[in-house]
N, CA, C and O atoms as CSV, one atom per row, in Angstrom:
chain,resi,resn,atom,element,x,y,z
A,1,UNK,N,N,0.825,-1.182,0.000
A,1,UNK,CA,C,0.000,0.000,0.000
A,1,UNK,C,C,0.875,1.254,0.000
A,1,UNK,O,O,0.615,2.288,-0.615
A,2,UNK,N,N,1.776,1.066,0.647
A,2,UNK,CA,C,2.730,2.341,0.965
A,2,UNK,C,C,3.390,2.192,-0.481
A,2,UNK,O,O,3.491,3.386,-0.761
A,3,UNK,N,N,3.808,1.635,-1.376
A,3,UNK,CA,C,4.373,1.918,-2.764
A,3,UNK,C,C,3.274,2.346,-3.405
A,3,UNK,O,O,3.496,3.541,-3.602
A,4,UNK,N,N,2.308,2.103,-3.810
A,4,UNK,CA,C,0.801,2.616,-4.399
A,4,UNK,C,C,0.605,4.073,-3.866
A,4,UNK,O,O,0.356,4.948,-4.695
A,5,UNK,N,N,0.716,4.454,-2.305
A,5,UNK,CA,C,0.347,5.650,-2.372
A,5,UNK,C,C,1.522,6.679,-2.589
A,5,UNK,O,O,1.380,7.900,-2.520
A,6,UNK,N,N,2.937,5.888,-2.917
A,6,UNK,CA,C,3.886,7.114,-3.209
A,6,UNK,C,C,3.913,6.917,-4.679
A,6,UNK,O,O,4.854,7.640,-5.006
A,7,UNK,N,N,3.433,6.356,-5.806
A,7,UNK,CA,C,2.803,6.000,-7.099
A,7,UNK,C,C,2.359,7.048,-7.675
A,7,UNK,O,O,2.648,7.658,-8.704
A,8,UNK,N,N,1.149,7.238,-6.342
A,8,UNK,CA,C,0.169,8.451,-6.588
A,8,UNK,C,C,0.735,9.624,-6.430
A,8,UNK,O,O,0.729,10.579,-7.206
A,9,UNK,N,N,1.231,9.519,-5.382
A,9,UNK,CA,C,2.484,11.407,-5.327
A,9,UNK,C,C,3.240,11.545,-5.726
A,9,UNK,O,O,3.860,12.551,-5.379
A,10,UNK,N,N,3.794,10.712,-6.723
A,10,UNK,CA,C,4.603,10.960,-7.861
A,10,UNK,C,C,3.493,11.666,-9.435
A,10,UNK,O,O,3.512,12.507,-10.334
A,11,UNK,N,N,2.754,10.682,-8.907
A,11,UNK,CA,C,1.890,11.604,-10.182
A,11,UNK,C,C,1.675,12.650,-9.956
A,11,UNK,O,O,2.340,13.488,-10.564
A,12,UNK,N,N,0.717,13.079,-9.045
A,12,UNK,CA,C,0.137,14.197,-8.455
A,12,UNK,C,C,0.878,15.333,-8.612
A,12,UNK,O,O,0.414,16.352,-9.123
A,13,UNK,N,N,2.315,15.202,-8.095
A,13,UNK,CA,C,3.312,16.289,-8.567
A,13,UNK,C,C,3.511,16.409,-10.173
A,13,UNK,O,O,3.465,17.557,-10.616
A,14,UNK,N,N,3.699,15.498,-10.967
A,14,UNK,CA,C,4.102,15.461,-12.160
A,14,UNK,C,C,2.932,16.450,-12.710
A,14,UNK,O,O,3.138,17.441,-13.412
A,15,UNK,N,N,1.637,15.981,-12.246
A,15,UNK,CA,C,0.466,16.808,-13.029
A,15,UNK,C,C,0.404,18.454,-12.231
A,15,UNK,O,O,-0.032,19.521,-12.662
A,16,UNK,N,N,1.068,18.080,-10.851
A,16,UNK,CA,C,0.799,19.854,-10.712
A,16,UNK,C,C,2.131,20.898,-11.017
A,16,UNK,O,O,2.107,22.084,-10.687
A,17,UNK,N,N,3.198,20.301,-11.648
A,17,UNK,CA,C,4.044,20.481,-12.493
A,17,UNK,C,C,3.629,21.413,-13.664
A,17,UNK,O,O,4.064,22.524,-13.965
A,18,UNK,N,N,2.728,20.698,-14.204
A,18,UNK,CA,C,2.231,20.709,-15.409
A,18,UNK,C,C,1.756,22.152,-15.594
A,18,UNK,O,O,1.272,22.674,-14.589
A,19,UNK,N,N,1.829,23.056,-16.979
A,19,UNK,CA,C,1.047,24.226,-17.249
A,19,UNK,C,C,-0.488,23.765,-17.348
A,19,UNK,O,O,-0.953,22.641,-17.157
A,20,UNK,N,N,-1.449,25.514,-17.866
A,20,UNK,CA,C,-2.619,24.613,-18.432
A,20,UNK,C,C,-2.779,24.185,-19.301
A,20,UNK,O,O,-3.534,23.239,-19.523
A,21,UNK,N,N,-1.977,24.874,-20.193
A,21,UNK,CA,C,-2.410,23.737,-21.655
A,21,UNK,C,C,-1.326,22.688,-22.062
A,21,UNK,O,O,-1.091,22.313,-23.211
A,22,UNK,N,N,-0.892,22.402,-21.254
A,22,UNK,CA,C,0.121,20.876,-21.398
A,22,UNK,C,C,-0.723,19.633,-22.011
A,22,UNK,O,O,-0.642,19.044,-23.088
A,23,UNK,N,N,-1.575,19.474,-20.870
A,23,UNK,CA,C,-2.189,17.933,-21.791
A,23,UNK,C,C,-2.781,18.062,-22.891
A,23,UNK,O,O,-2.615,17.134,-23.682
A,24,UNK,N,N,-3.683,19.256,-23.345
A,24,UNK,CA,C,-4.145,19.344,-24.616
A,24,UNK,C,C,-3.040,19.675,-25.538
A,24,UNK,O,O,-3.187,19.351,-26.716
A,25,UNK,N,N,-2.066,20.212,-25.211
A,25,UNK,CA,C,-0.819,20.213,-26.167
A,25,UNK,C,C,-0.456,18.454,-26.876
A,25,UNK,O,O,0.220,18.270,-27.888
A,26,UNK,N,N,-1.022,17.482,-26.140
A,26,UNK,CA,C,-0.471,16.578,-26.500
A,26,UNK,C,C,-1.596,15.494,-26.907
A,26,UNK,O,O,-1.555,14.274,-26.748
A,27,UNK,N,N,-2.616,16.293,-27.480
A,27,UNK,CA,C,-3.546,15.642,-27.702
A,27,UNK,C,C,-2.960,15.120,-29.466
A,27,UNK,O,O,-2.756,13.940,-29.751
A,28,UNK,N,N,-2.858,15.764,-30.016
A,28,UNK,CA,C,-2.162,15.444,-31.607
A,28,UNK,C,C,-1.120,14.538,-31.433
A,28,UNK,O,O,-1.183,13.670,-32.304
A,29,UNK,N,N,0.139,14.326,-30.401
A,29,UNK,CA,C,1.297,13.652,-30.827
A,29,UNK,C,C,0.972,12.416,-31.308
A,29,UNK,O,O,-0.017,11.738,-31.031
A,30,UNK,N,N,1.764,12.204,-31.955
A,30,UNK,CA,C,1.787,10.595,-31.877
A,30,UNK,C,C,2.438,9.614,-30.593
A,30,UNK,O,O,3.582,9.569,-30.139
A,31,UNK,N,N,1.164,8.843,-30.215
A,31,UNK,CA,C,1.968,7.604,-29.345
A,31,UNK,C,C,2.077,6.410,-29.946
A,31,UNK,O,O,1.345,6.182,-30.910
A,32,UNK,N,N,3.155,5.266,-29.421
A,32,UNK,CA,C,3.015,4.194,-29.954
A,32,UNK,C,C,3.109,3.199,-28.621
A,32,UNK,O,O,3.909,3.384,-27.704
A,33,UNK,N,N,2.430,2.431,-28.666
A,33,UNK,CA,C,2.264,1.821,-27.716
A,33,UNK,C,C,2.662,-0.010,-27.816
A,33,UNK,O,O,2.129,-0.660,-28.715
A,34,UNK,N,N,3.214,-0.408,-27.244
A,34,UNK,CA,C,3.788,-1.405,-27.176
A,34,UNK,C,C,3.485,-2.585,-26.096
A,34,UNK,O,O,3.844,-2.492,-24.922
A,35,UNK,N,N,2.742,-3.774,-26.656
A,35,UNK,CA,C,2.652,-4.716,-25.491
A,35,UNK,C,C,3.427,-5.812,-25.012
A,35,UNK,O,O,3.653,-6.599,-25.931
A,36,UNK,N,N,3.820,-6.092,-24.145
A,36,UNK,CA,C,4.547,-7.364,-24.128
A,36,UNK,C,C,4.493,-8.410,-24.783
A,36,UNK,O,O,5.392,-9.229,-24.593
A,37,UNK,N,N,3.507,-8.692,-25.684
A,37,UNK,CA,C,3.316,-9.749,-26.544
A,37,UNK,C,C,3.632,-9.316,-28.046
A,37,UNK,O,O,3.688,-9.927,-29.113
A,38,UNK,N,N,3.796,-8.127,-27.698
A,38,UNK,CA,C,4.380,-7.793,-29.526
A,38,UNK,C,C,3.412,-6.859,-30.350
A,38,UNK,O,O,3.815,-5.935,-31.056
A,39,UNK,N,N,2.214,-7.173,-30.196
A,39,UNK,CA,C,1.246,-6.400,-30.403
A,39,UNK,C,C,1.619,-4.783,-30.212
A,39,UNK,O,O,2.099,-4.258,-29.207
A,40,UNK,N,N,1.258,-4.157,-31.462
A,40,UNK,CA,C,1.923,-2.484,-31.418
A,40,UNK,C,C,0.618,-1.681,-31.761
A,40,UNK,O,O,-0.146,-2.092,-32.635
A,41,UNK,N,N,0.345,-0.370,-30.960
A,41,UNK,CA,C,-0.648,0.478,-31.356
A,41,UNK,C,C,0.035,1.878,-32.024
A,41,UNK,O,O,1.126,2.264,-31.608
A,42,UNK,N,N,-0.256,2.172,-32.454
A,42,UNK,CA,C,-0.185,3.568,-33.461
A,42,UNK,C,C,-1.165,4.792,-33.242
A,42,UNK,O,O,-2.012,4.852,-34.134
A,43,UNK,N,N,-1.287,5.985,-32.086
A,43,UNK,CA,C,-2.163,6.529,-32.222
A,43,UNK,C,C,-2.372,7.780,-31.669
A,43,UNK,O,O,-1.459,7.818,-30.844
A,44,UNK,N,N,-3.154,9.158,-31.544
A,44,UNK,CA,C,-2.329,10.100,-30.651
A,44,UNK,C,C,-2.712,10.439,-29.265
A,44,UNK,O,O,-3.570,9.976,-28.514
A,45,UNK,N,N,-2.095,11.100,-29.176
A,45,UNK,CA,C,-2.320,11.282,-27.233
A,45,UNK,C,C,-3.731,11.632,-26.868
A,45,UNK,O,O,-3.961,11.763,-25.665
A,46,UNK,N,N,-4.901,11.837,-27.887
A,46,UNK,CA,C,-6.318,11.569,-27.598
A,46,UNK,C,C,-6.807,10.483,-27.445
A,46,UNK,O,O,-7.620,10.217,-26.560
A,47,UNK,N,N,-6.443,9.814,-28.166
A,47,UNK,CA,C,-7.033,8.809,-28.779
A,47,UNK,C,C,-6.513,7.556,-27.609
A,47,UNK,O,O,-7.159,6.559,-27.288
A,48,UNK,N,N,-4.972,8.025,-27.048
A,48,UNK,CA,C,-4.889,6.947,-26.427
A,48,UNK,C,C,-5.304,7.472,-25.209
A,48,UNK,O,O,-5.443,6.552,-24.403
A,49,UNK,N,N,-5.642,8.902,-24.581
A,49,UNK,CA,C,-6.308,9.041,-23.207
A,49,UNK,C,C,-7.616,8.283,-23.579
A,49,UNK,O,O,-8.211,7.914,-22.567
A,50,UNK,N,N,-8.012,8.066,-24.330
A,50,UNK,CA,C,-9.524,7.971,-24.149
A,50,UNK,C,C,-9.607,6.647,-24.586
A,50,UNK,O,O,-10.145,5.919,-23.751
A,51,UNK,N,N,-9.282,6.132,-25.537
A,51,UNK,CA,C,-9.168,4.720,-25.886
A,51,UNK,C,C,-8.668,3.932,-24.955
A,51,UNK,O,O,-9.323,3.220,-24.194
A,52,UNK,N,N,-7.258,4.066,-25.008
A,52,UNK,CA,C,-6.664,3.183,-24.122
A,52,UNK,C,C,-6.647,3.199,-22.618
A,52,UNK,O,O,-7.060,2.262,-21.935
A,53,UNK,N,N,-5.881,4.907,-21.888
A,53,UNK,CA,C,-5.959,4.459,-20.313
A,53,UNK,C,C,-7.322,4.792,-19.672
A,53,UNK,O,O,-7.530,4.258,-18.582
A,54,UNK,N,N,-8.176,5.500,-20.120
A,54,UNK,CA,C,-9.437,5.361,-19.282
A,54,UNK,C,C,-9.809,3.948,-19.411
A,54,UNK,O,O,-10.193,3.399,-18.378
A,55,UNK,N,N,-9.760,3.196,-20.591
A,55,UNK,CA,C,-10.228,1.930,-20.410
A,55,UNK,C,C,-9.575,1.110,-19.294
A,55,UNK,O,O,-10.392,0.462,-18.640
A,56,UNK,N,N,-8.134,0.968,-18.873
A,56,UNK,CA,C,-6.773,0.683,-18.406
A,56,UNK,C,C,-7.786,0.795,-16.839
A,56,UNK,O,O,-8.400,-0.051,-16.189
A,57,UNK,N,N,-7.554,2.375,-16.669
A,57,UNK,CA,C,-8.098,2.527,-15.157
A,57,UNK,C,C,-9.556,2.082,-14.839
A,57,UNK,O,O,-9.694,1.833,-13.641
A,58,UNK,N,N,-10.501,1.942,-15.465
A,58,UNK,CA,C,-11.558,1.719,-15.486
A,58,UNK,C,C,-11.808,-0.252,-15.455
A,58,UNK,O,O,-12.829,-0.774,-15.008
A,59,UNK,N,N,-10.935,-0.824,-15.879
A,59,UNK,CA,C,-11.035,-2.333,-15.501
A,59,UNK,C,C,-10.395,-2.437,-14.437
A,59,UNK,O,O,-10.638,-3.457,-13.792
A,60,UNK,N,N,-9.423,-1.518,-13.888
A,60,UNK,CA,C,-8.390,-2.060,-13.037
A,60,UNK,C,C,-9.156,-1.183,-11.125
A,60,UNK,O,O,-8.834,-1.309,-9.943
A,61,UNK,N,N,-10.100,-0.472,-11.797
A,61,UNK,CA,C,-10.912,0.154,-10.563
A,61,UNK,C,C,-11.945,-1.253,-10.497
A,61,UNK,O,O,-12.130,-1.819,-9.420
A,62,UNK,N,N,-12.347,-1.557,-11.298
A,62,UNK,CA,C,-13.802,-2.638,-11.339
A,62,UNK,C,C,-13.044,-3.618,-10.665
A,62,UNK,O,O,-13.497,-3.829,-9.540
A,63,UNK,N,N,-11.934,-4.372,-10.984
A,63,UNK,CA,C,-11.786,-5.030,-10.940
A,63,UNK,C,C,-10.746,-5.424,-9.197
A,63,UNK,O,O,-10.404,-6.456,-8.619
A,64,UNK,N,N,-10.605,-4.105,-8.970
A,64,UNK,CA,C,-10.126,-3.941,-7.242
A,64,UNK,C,C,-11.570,-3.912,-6.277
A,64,UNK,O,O,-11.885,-4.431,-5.206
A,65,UNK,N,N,-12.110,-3.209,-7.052
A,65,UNK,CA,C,-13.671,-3.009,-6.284
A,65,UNK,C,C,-14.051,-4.561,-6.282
A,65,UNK,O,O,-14.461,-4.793,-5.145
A,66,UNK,N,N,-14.089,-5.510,-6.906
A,66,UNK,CA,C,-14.377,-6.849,-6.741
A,66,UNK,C,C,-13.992,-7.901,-6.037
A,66,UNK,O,O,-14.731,-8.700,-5.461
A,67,UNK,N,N,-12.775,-7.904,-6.085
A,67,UNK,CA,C,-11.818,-8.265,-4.652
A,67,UNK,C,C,-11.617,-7.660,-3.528
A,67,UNK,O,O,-11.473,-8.368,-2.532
A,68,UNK,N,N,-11.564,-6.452,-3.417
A,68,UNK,CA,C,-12.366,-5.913,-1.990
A,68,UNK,C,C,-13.492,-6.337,-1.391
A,68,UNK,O,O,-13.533,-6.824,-0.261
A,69,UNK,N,N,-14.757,-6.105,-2.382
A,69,UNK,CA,C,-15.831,-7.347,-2.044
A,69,UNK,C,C,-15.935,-8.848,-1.763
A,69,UNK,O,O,-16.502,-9.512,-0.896
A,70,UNK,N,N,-15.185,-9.127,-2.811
A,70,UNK,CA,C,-14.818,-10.677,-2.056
A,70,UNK,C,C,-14.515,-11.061,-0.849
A,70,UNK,O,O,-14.879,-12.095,-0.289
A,71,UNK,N,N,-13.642,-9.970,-0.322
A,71,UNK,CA,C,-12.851,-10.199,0.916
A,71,UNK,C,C,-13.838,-9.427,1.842
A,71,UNK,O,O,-13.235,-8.995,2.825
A,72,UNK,N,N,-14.749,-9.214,1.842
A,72,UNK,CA,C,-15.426,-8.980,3.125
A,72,UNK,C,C,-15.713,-7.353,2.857
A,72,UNK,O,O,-16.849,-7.173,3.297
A,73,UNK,N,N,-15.251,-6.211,2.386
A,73,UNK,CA,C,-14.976,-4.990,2.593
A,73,UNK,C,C,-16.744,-4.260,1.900
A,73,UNK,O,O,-17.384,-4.437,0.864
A,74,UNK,N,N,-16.924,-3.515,3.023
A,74,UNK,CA,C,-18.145,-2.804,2.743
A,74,UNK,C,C,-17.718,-1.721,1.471
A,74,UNK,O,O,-17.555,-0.535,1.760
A,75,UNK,N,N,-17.622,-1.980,0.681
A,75,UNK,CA,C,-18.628,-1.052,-0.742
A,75,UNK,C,C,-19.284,-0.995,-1.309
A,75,UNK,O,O,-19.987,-1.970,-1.574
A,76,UNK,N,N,-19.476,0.313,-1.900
A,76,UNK,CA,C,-20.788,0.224,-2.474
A,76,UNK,C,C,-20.649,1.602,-4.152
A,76,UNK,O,O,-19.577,1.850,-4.704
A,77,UNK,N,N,-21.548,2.013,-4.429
A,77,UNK,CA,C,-22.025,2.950,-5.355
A,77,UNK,C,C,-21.526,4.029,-4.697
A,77,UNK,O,O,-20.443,4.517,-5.018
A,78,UNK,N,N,-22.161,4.434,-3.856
A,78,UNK,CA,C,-21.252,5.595,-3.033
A,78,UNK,C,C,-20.292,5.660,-2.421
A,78,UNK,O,O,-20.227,6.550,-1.574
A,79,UNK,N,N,-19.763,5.231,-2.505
A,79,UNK,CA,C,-17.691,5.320,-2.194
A,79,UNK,C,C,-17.236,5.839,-3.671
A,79,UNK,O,O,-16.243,6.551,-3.820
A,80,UNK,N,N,-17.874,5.510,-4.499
A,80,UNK,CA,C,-17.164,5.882,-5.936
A,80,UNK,C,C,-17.641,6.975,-6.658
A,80,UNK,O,O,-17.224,7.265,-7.779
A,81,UNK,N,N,-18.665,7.709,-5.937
A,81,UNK,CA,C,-19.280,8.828,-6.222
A,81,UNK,C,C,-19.466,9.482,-5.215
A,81,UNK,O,O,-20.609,9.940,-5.208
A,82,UNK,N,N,-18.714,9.827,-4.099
A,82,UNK,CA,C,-19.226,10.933,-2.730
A,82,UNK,C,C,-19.425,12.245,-3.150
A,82,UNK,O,O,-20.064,13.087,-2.518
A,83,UNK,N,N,-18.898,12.404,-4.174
A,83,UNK,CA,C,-19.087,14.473,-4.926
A,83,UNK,C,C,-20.312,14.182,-5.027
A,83,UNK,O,O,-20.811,15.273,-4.752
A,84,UNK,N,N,-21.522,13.203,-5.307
A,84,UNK,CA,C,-22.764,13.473,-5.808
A,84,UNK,C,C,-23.439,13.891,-4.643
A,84,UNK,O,O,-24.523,14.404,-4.918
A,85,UNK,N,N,-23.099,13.839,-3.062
A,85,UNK,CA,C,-23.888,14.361,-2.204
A,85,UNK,C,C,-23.766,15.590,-2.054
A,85,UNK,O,O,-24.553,16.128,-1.275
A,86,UNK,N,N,-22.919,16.285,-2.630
A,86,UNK,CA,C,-23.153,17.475,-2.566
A,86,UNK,C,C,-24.712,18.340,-3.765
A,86,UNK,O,O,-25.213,19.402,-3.396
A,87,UNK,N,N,-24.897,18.072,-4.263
A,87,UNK,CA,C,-26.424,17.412,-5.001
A,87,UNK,C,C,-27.921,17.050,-4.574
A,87,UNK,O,O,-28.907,17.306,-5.265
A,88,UNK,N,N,-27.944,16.323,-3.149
A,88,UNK,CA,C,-28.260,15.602,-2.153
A,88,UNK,C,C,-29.123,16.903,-2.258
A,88,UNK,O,O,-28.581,18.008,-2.246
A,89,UNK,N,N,-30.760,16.718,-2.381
A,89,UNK,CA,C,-31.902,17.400,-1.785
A,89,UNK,C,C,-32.039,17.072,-0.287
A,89,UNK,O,O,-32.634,16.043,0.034
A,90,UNK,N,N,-31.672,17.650,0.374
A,90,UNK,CA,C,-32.064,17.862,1.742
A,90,UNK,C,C,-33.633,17.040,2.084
A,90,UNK,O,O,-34.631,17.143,1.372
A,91,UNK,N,N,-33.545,16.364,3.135
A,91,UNK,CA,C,-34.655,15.091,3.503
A,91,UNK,C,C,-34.534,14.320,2.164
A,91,UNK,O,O,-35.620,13.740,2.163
A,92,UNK,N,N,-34.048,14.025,1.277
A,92,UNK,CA,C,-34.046,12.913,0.460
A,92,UNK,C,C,-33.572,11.495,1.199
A,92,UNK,O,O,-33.932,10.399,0.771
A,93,UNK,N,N,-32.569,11.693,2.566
A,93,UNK,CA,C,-31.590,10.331,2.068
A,93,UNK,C,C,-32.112,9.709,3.490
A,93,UNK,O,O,-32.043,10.090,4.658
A,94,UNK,N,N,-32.784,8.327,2.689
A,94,UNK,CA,C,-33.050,6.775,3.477
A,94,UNK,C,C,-32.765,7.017,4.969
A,94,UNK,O,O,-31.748,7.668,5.205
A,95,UNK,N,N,-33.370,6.671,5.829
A,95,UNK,CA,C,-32.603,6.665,7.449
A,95,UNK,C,C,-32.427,5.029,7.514
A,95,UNK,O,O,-33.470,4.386,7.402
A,96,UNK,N,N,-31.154,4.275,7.692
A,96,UNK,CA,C,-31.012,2.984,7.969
A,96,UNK,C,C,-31.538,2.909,9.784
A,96,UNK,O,O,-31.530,1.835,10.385
């Protein structure tokens, strides 16, 4: 856990590093992407934010969220959306 969360603060800095128009600067480049099996992608830095690593993070969130569950761990819908209570009509929410 402690390598994962210094993972993240390595990013975190890298992106607050960053100007504002850095990432859209790099929406045109070309990336090429390379898998361990040989398999090669060709494509640009849009195409692979959106194609490739949202897909990337998006199986690899589902797929932690599932083994957390397995193992006993209370989650749910709202752990992965808490910004939506700010939204929250007042007397709307269930009393358990």
């Amino acid at each position: 856990m402690a390598e994962a969360q210094g993972r993240i603060g390595e990013a975190l800095a890298v992106l607050g590093d960053l100007g504002p128009a850095a990432l859209d600067a790099g929406a045109g480049q070309p990336i090429t992407l390379t898998l361990p099996n040989g398999i090669v992608f060709d494509m640009t830095g849009e195409q692979y934010a959106r194609d490739w690593a949202q897909a990337q993070f998006c199986f690899h969130l589902i797929t932690a969220y599932a083994i957390l569950r397995h193992h006993g761990i209370d989650l749910g819908k709202a752990d992965y959306v808490p910004h939506m209570f700010a939204y929250l009509r007042p007397g709307s929410m269930p009393e358990h």
